[in-house]
MARDRENTOR-176498 format. One record per residue: residue in one letter; x, y, z of N, C-alpha, C in turn. Coordinates in steps of 0.1 Angstrom, whole numbers, plus 5000, padded with zeros to 4 digits. Layout:
AXYZXYZXYZ...
//
This chain:
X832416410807831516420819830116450814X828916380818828016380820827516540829X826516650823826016740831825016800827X823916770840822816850839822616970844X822317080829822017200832820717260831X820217320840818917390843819217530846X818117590848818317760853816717790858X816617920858815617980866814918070854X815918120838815618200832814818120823X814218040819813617950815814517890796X813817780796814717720785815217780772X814017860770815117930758815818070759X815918070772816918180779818418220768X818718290765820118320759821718250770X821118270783822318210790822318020794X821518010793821717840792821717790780X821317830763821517800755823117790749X823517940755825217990753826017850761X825517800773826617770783826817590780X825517580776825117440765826117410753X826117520747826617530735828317550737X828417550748830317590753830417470757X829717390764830017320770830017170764X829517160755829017040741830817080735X830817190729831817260721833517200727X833817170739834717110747834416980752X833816940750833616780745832716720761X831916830771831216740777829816680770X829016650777827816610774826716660782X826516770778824916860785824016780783X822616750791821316800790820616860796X820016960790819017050796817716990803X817417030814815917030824815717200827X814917260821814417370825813217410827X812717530834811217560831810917590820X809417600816809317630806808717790802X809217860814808817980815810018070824X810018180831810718220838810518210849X811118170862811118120873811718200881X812418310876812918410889812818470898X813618420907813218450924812418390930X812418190926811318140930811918070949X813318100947813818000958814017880957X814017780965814117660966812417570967X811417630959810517620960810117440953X809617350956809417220948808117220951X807317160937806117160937805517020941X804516990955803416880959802516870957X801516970954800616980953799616980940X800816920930799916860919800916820910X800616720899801316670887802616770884X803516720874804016780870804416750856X804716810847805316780833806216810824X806816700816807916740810807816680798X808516750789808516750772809516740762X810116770755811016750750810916850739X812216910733812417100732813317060722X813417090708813717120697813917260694X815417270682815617390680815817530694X815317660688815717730703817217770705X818417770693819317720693820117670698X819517540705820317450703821017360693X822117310698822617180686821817030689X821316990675820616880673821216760683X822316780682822816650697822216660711X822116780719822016790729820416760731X820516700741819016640746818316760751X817316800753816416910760815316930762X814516910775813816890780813017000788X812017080785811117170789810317120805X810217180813809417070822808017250831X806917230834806017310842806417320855X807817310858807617360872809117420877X809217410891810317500891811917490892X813017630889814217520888814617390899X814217420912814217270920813517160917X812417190908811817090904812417020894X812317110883813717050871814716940872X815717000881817316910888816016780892X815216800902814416640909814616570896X813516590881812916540874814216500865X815216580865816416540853816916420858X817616440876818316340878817616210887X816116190885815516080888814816020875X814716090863814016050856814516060835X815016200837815716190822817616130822X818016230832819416170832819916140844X819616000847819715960861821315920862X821815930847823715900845824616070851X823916160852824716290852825516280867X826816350858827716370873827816510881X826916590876827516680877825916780874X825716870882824516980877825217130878X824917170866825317330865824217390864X823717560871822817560866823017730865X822417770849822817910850822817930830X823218000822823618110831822818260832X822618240844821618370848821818510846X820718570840820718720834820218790847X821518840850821718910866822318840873X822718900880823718850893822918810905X823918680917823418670922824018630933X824318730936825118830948825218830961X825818810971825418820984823618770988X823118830996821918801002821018730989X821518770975820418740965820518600964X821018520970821018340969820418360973X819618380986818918290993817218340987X817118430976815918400969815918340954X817418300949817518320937816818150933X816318130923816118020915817417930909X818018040908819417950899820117910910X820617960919821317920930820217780938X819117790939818117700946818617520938X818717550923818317460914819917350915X821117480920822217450923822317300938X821317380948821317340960820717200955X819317170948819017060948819816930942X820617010930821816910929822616840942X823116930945824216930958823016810967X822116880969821416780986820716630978X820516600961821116470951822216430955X823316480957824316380955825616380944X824716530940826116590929827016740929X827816750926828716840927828216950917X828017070923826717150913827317300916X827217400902827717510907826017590900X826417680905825117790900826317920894X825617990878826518070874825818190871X825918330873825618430870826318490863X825218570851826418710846825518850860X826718910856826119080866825719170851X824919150843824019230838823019280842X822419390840821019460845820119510835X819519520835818419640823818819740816X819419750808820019890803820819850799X822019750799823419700793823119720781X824219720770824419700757824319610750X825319500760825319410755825119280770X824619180762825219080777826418950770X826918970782828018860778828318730784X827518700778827018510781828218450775X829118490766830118360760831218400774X831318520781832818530794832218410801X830518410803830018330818830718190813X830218170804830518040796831918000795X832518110792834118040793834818060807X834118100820834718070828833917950837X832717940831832417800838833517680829X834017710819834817570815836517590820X836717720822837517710829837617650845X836417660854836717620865836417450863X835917400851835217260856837017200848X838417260839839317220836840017230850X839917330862841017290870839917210880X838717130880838017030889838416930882X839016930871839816790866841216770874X841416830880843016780887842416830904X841216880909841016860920839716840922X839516780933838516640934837516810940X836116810937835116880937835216840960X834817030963834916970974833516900982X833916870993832316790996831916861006X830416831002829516941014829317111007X829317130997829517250995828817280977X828517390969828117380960829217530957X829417570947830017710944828717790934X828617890940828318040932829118120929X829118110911830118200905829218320903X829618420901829318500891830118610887X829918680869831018680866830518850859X831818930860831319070855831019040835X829919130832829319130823830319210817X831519130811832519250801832719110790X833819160782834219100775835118990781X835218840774836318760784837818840786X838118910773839618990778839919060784X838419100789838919240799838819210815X838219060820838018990829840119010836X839919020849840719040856841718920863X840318810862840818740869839618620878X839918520882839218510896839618520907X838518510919838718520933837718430940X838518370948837518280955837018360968X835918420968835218510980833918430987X833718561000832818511005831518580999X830118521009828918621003829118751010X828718831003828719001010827419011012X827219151015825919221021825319311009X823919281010823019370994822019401005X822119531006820819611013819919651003X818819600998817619670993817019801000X817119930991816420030996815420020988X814420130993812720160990812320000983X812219930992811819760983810519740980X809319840989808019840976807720000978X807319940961806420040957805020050960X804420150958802620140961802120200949X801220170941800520190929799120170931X798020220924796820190920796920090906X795920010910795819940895794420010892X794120000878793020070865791720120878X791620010887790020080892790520120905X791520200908791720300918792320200931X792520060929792719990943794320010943X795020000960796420010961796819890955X798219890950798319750950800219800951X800619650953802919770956803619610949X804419670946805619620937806919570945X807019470948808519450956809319460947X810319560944811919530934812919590949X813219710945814219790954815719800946X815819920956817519910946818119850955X819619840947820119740960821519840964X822119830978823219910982824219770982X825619780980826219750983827219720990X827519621003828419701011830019631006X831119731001832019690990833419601002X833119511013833619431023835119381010X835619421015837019311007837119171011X837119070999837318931000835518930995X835219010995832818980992832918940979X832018900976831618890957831419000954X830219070959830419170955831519290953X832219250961833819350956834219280943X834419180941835219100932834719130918X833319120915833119120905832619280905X832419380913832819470912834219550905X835219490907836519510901836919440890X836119400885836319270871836919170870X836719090884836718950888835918870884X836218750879834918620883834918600899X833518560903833618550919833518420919X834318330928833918180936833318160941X832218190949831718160964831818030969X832517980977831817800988830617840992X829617770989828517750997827817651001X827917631019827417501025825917531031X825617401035823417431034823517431049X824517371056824417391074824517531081X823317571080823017691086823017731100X823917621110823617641123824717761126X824617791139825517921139825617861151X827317771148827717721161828217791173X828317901174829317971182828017981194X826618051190825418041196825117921207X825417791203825317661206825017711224X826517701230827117721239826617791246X826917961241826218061247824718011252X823417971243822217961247822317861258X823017741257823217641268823517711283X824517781279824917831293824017921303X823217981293822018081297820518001298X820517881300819717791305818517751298X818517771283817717701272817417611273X818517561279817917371281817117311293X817117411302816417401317814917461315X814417501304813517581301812117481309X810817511312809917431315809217521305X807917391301806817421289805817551299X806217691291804617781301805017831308X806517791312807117921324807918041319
//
């Protein structure tokens, strides 16, 4: 199988070089499309408003076979440029693997998850992979992400990838042996507390910091539970965001009778 992998942590990231190198090592065929910088938390952002460029990326450890491609813009832009222009044969976009998790609410700003989506609304069957490392870990453990992305793409060889849908794994930052298991979950809930800061910069002006901590709410069947208890997490994720049940109700309450100004 042909697969292009991108990420958000930019190309010579430690988790897309690892997942490259797992993934060559069991006999697919990676190529890399990444930024050429870090791209975190960019969303599903694609660039119009000017040129774009891409290069070609030596060493970095990678293996001399694997093709790799640096490009100026973002992980949605990457997936565009791989599968219209470097590997227009790929069956498949993986994109990851991301240093930190990316967890309930945190898809819908994440880069790696974004880079996932552009595959999927291409035309390809695309997962986005996370480790749950943070700042302070010891170690990170990019070879578990890596061997459970080749574990799920061994049981997509006896079931047909579903349609309409992309998966977000992400996988606790332990050792592969100490991994519990997987679980195919939903997204859970990540409440950011104090999300800015306020600071002075050097000549006394305010200026604030969006991070925040994040709460978790520990929902059974969430990712967040799962890989809280030393699960890999599954998530399905589809891009039709209507919230049918609404449909009806608004109809019935006369949305559709509305006049322009009244």
């Amino acid at each position: 199988m042909k697969i292009l992998v991108s990420n958000d942590d930019g190309v010579f990231a430690p988790g897309i070089v690892t997942l490259t190198g797992a993934l060559e090592s069991k006999g697919y065929c990676p190529c890399v499309v990444a930024p050429d910088r870090e791209r975190s938390s960019v969303g599903h952002a694609i660039t119009l408003t000017r040129p774009l460029r891409i290069w070609k990326i030596e060493g970095g450890g990678y293996s001399r076979d694997i093709k790799v491609f640096a490009s100026d813009g973002t992980p949605s832009d990457c997936v565009v440029l791989g599968l219209e222009t470097v590997a227009p044969e790929s069956e498949m976009v993986i994109s990851g693997i991301n240093r930190g998790p990316n967890l309930a609410d945190d898809l819908t700003y994440s880069g790696t998850v974004s880079a996932a989506m552009e595959g999927h609304f291409l035309g390809k069957p695309s997962i986005a992979v996370s480790l749950n490392c943070v700042p302070g870990d010891e170690y990170e453990n990019y070879e578990t992400a890596a061997g459970a992305v080749v574990s799920i793409l061994h049981r997509l060889m006896d079931f047909p990838f579903p349609e309409g849908i992309l998966l977000n794994v992400n996988v606790p930052n332990i050792p592969g042996s100490a991994v519990r298991g997987f679980r195919v979950t939903r997204k859970g809930i990540r409440i950011y507390r104090e999300k800015v800061t306020s600071l002075k910069d050097p000549k006394g002006r305010s200026c604030y910091w969006i991070s925040g901590r994040p709460d978790d709410v520990m929902d059974e069947g969430s990712d967040v539970r799962a890989v809280s208890e030393g699960f890999v997490s599954i998530t399905p994720i589809h891009m039709d965001m209507t919230h049918y049940p609404s449909i009806d109700r608004l109809r019935s309450n006369g949305f559709e009778e509305l006049g322009m100004g009244n």
